[in-house]
C-alpha positions as a Markdown table, in Angstrom:
| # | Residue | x | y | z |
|---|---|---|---|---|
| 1 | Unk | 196.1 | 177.0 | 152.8 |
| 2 | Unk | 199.6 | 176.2 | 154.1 |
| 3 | Unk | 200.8 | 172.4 | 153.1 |
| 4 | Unk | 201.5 | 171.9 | 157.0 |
| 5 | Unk | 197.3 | 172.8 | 157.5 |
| 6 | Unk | 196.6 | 170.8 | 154.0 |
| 7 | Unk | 198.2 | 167.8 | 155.1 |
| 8 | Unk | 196.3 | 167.8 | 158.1 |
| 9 | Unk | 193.1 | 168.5 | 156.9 |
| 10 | Unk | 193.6 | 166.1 | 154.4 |
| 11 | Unk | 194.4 | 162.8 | 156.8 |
| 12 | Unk | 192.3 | 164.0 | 159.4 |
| 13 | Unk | 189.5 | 163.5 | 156.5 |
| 14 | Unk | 191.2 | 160.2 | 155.3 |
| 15 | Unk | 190.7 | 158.9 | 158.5 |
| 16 | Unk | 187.3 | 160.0 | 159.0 |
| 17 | Unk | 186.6 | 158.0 | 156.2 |
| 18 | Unk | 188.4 | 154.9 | 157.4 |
| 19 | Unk | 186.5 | 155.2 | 160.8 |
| 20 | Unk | 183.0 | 155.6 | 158.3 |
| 21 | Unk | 184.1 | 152.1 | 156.3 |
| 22 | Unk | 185.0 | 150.4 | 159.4 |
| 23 | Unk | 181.5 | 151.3 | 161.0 |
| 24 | Unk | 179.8 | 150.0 | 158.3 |
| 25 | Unk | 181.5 | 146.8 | 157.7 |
| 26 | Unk | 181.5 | 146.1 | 161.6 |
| 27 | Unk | 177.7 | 147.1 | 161.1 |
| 28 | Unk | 176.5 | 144.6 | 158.8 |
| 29 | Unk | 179.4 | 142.1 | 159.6 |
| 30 | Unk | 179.3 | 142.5 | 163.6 |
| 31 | Unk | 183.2 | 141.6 | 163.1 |
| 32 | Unk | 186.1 | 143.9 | 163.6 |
| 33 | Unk | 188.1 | 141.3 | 161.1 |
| 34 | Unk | 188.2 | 144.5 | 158.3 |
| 35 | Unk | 191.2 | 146.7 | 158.4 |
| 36 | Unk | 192.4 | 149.6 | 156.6 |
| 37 | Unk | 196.0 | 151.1 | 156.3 |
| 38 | Unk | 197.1 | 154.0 | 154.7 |
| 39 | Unk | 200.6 | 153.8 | 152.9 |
| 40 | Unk | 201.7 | 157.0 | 151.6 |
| 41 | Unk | 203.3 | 157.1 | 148.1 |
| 42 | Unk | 205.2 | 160.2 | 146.5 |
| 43 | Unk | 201.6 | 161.1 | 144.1 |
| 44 | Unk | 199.2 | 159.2 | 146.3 |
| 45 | Unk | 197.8 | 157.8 | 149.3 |
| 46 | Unk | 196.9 | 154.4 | 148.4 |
| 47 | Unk | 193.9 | 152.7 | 150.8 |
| 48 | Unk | 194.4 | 149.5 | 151.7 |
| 49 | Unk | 191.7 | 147.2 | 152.8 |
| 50 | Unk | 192.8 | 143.8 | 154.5 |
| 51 | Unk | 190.8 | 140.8 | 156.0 |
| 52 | Unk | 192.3 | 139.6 | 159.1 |
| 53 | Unk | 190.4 | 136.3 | 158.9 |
| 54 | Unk | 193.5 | 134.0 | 157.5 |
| 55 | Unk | 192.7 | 131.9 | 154.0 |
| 56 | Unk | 193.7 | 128.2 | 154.0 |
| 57 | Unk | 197.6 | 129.7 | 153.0 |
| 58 | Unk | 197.7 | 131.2 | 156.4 |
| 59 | Unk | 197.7 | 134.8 | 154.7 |
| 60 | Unk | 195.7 | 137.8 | 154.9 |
| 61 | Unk | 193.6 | 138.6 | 151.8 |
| 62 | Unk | 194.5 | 142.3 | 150.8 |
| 63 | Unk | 193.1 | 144.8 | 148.3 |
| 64 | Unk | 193.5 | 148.6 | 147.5 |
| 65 | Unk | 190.0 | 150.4 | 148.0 |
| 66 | Unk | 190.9 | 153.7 | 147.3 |
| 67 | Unk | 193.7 | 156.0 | 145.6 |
| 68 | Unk | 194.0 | 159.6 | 146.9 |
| 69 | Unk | 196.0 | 162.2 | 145.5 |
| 70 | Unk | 197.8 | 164.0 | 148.1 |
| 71 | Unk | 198.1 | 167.4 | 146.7 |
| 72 | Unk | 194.3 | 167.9 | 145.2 |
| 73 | Unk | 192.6 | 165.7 | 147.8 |
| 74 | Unk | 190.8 | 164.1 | 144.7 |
| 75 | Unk | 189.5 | 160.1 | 145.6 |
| 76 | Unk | 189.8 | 157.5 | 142.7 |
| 77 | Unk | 188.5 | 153.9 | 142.4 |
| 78 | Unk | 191.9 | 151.3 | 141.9 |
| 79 | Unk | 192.6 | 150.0 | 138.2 |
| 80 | Unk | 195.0 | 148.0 | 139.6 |
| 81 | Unk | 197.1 | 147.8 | 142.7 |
| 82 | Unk | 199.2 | 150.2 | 141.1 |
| 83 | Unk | 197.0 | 152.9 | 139.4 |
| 84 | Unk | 194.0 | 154.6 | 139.8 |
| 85 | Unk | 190.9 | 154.8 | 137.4 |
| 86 | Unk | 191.2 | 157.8 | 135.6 |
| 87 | Unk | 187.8 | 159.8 | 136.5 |
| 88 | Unk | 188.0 | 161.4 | 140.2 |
| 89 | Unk | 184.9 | 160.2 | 142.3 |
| 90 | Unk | 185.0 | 162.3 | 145.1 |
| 91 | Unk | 187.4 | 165.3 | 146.6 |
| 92 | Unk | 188.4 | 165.3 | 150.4 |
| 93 | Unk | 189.5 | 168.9 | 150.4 |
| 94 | Unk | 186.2 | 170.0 | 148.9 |
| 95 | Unk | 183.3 | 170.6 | 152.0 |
| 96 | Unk | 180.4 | 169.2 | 150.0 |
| 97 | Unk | 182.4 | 166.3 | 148.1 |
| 98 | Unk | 183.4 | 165.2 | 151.3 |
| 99 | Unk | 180.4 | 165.5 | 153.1 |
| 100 | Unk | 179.0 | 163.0 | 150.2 |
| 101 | Unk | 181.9 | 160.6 | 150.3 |
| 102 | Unk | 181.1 | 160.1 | 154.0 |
| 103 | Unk | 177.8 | 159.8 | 153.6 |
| 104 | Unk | 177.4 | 157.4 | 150.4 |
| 105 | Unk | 181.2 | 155.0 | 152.2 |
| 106 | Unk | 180.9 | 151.6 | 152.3 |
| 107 | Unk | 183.1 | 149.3 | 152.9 |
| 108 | Unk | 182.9 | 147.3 | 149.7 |
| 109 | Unk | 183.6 | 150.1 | 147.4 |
| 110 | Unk | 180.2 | 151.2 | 145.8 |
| 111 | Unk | 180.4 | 154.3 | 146.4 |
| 112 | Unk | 183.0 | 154.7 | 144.6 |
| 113 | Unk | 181.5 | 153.5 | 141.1 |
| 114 | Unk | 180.4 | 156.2 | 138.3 |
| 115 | Unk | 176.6 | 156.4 | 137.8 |
């Protein structure tokens, strides 16, 4: 696979899963106040989850959901706002991996826990 075709692939499948998080929280919460934005590092795509809803500071309430690394495709829970968790959960690139990520996503993150 070219990198041109394997960037594609890959953020066409990154925001396939966004849509799939969004539908779920707008499913239970029948709100569109859940957002997620993609900010592309040099290792990884970091997931970003924000609430638009404002706190009493009149901020937004922000929290990574997901790492993914941008060469293997490989999705990781956060350890921190910086890092990753060191065991890979799902992998985009891979047909069945992906196909499982879509359909175990939800917008809080469970899927993404090791069982």
């Amino acid at each position: 696979m070219k990198l041109d075709e394997h960037i594609q692939v890959l953020e066409a499948r990154i925001d396939a899963l966004i849509d799939k998080l969004t539908e779920n929280y707008n499913k239970n919460y029948h709100s569109n106040d859940l957002v997620f934005d993609v900010v592309r590092g040099t290792k990884y795509y970091k997931l970003i989850q924000r609430n638009l809803k404002r706190n009493g500071l009149g901020t937004e309430h922000g929290s990574v959901h997901a790492f993914i690394h941008r060469q293997s495709g490989a999705v990781y829970k956060p350890a921190s706002w910086k890092a990753p968790a060191k065991h890979v959960r799902y992998n985009l690139l891979d047909d069945v991996s992906y196909e499982t990520c879509l359909h175990n996503a939800d917008w809080a993150g469970g899927y993404l826990y090791m069982k």
